[in-house]
C-alpha positions as CSV (number, residue, x, y, z in Angstrom):
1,X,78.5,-84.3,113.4
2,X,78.1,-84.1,117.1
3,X,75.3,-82.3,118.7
4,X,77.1,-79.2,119.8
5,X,78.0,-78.9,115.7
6,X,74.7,-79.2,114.9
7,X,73.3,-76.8,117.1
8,X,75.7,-74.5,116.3
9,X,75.2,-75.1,112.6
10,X,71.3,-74.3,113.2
11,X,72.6,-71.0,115.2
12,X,74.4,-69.7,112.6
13,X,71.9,-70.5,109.7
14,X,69.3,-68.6,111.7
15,X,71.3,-65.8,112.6
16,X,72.1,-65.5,108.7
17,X,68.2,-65.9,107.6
18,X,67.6,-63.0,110.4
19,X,70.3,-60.5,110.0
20,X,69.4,-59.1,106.6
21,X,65.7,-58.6,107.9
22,X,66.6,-57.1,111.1
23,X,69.1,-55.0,108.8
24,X,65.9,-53.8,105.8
25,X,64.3,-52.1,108.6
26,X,66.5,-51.3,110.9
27,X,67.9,-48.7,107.6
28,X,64.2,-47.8,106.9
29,X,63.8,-46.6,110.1
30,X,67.0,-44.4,110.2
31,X,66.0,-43.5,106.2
32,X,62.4,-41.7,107.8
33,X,63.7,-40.2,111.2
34,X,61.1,-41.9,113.1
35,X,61.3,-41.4,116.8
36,X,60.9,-44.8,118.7
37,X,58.6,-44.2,121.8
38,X,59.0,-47.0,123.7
39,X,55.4,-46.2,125.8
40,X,53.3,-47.7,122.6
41,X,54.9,-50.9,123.5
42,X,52.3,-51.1,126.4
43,X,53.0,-51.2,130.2
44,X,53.9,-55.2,130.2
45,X,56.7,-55.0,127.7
46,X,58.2,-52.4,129.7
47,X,58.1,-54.1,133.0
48,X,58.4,-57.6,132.4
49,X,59.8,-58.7,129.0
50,X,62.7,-56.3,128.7
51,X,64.3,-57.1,132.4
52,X,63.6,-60.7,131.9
53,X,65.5,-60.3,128.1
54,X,68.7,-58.8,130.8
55,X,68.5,-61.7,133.5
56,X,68.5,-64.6,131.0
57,X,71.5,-62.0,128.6
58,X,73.3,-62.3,131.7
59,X,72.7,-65.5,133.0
60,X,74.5,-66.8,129.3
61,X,77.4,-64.5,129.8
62,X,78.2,-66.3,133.3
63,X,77.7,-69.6,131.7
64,X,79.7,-68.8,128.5
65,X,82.6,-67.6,131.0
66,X,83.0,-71.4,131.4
67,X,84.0,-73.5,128.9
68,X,81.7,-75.5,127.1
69,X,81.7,-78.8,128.9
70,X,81.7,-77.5,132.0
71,X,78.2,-75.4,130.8
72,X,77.1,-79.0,129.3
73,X,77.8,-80.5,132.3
74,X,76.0,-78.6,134.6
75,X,73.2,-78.7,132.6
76,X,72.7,-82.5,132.7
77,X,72.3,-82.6,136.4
C-alpha cells in the first residue's frame, strides 16, 4: 500500500467512526426544536476559528483542483 492509500484508508475509517455521532445529535437536536445561538459560543469562536475553518476549506478546494501529484509535489518543496 502506498502512502496516499493509507492515508486515505485512515480518512475514510474516521469519517465512518464520526458520521453516525455527528448524525445521533444532529437528529436530537432537530427531535427538541432547540434554537442554536451561535453568541454562547463566545466572542473568539466567532471571530477567529470559524473564518480560519473558511481560509483553510478554501485553500483545499484550490489544491484539490489540481491533481494529486501536482498537490504532492508542491508540497515537498
Amino acid at each position: 500500500m502506498s502512502h496516499d492509500q493509507t492515508f486515505r484508508a485512515g480518512l475514510i475509517v474516521a469519517f465512518l467512526l464520526v458520521l453516525p455521532i455527528g448524525t445521533y445529535h444532529r437528529l436530537t437536536s432537530q427531535a427538541t426544536r432547540e434554537k442554536l445561538d451561535r453568541r454562547q459560543e463566545g466572542l473568539f469562536i466567532l471571530a477567529t476559528l470559524r473564518p480560519v475553518g473558511i481560509v483553510v476549506t478554501n485553500c483545499g478546494r484550490i489544491c484539490l483542483g489540481r491533481s494529486i501529484a501536482e498537490c504532492a509535489a508542491h508540497n515537498r518543496n
